[in-house]
C-alpha positions in Angstrom: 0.0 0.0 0.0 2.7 2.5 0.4 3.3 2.4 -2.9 -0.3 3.1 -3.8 0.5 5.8 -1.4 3.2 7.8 -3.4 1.1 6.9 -6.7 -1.8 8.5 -4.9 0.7 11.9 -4.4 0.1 12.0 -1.0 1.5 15.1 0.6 2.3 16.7 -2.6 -0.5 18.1 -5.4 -2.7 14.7 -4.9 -5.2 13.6 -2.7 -4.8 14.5 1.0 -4.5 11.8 3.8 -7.9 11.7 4.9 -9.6 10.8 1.6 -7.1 8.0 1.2 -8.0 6.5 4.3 -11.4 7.0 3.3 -10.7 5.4 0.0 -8.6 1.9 1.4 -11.9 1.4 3.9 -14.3 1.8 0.6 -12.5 -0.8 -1.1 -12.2 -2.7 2.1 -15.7 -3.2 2.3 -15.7 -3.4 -1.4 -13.2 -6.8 -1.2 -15.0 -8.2 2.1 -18.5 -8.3 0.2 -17.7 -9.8 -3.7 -14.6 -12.2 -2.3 -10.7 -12.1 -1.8 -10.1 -13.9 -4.7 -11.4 -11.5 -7.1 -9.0 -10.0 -9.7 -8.6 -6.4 -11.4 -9.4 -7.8 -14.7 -12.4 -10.6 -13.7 -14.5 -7.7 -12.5 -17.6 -7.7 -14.9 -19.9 -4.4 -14.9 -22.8 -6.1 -12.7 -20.4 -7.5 -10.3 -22.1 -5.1 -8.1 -25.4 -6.1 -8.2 -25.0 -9.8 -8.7 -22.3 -11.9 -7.5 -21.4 -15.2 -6.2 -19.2 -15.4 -2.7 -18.7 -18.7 -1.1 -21.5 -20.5 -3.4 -23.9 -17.8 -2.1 -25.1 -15.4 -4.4 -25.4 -11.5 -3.2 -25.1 -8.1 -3.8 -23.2 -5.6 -3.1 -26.0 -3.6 -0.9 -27.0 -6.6 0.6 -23.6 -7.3 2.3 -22.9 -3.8 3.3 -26.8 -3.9 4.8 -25.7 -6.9 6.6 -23.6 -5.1 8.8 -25.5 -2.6 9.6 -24.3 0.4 6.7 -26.7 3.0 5.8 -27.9 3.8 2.8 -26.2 7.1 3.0 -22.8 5.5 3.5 -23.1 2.6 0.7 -24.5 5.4 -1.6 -20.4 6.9 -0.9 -19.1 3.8 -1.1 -20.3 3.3 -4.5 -19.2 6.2 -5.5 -15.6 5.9 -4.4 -15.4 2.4 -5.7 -16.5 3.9 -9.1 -14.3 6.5 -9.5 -11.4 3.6 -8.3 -12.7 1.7 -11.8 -12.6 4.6 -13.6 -8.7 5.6 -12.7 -8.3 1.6 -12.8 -9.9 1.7 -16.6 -7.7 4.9 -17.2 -4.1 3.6 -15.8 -4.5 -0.4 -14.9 -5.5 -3.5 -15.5 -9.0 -3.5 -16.4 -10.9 -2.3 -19.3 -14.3 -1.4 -17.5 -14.8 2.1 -17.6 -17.9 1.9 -15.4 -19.6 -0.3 -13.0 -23.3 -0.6 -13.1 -24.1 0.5 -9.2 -27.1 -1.2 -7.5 -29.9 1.1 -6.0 -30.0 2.3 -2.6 -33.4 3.0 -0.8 -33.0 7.0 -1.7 -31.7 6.0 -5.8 -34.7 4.0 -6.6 
């Protein structure tokens, strides 16, 4: 991760501290609910709202309801994990410019 950290241009012109942290717990949550074993470039566009995760299939809401998240806070989530693909799509390993994000209660 430091690594990710100097890509990121942390205390220079990029991001600042805070909204990395922010960022490695989105993703966190992001890994815990569609499975460790996931890579950059297996990640299809509805991996978000359909998945499979220990024969058990789920979405991404679903998980992040399980443990008690608000709507509010997976509505950010989804967002910073978007804008993750996006740069990934721009500058890494996978060609999918967008995810398509599942709905919240206030998105419906």
């Amino acid at each position: 991760m430091k690594h990710k950290e100097k890509q990121a241009g942390l205390g220079e012109a990029g991001i600042v501290k805070g909204r990395f942290e922010t960022i490695k717990t989105h993703l966190r949550h992001f890994i815990g609910c569609t499975g460790r074993e996931i890579k950059a470039n297996e990640v299809t566009k509805l991996l978000l709202q359909k998945h499979v995760v220990d024969g058990i299939e789920t979405d991404y809401v679903s998980c992040r309801k399980q443990a008690d998240a608000s709507d509010s806070t997976i509505r950010i989530e989804l967002s910073s994990i978007g804008m993750c693909f996006t740069w990934l799509a721009e500058n890494g390993p996978t060609n999918i410019h967008k995810l398509k994000l599942p709905y919240t209660a206030k998105n419906k």
